[in-house]
C-alpha positions as CSV (number, residue, x, y, z in Angstrom):
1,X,15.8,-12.5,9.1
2,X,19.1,-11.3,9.3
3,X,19.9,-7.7,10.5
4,X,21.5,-6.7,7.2
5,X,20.2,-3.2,5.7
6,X,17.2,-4.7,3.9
7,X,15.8,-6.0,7.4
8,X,16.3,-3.2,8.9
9,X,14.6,-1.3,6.5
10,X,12.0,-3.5,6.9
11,X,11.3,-3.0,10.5
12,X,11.2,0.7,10.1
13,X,8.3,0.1,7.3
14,X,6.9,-2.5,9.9
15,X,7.1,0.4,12.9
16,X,4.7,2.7,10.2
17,X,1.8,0.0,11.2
18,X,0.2,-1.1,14.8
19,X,-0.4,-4.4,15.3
20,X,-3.5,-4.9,13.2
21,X,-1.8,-3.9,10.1
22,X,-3.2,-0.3,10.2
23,X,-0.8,2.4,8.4
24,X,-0.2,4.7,11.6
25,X,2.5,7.4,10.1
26,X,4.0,7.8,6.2
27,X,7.6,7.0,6.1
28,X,9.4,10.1,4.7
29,X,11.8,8.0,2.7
30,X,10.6,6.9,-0.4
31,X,12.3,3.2,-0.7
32,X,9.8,3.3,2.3
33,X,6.6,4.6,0.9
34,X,7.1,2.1,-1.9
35,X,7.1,-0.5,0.5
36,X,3.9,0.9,2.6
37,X,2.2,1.2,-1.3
38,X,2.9,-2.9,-1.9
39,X,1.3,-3.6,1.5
40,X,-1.6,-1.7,0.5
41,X,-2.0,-3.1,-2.8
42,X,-1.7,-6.4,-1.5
43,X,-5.0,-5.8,0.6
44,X,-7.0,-4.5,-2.8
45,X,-9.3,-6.9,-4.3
46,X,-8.4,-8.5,-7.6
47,X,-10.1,-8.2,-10.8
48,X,-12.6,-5.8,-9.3
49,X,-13.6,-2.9,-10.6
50,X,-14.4,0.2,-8.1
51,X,-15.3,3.4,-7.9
52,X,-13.0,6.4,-7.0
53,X,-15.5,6.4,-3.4
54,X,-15.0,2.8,-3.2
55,X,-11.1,3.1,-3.2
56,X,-11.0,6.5,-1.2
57,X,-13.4,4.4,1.3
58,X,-11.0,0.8,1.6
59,X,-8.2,3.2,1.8
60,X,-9.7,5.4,4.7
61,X,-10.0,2.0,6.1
62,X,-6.4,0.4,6.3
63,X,-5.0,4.0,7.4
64,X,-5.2,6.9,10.5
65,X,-3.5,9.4,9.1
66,X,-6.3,10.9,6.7
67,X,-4.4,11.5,3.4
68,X,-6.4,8.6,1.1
69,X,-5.3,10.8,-1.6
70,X,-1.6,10.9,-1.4
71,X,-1.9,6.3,-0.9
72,X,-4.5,6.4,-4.3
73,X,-2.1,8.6,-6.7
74,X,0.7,6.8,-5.4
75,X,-0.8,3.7,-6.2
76,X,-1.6,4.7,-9.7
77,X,1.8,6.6,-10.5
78,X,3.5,3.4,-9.7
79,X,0.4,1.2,-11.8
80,X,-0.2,-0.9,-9.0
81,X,-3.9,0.6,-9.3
82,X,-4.9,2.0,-12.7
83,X,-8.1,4.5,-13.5
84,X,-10.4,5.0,-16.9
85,X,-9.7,8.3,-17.7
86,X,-12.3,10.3,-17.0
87,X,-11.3,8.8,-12.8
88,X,-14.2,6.7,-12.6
89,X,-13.3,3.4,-12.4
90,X,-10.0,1.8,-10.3
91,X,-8.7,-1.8,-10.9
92,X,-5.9,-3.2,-8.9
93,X,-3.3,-4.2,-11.8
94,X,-1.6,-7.8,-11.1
95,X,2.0,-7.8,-10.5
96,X,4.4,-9.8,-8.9
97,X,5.0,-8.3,-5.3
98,X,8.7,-7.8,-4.1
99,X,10.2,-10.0,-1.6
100,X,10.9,-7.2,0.5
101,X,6.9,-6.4,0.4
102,X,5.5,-9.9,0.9
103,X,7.3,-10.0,4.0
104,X,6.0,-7.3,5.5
105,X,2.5,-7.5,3.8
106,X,2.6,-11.4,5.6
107,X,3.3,-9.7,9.1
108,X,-0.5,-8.1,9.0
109,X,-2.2,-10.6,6.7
């Protein structure tokens, strides 16, 4: 990778994660939480339908920073994840993932 400004954004994403892939810190820029949002998509089952608890709960899982919340609207606002609307039921929507965010999603897959 070559230490042009898109690498090195991506090892400020990468330094948001330990080792194992788990979101440590969110990145206050938001080319940044984008990024952090396709890595968590990418970990989202496809063509499943869940529950808000069953999101909230996969979420809780791949994080240590306790805001579930703030990774589930974001994911819906950008319609990586979309909800019925009464809230009840999340699907992860297919799309194709940046460059940018499969490299980084590869680093803890």
């Amino acid at each position: 990778m070559s230490a042009g400004p898109a690498a090195k954004q991506l090892e400020r994403v990468a330094r948001c994660f330990n080792a194992k892939g788990r979101l440590q810190r969110w990145p206050s820029k938001r080319s940044e939480q984008v990024l952090v949002l396709w890595v968590i998509w990418s970990q989202l089952p496809d063509d499943v339908q869940m529950s808000e608890s069953e999101v909230s709960a996969m979420l809780r899982g791949w994080h240590d920073y306790e805001d579930f919340a703030l990774l589930r609207r974001d994911l819906c606002d950008l319609d990586l994840l979309r909800r019925t609307p009464d809230g009840r039921i999340y699907r992860k929507i297919a799309h194709d993932m940046p460059e940018e965010a499969r490299l980084l999603a590869q680093r803890f897959g």
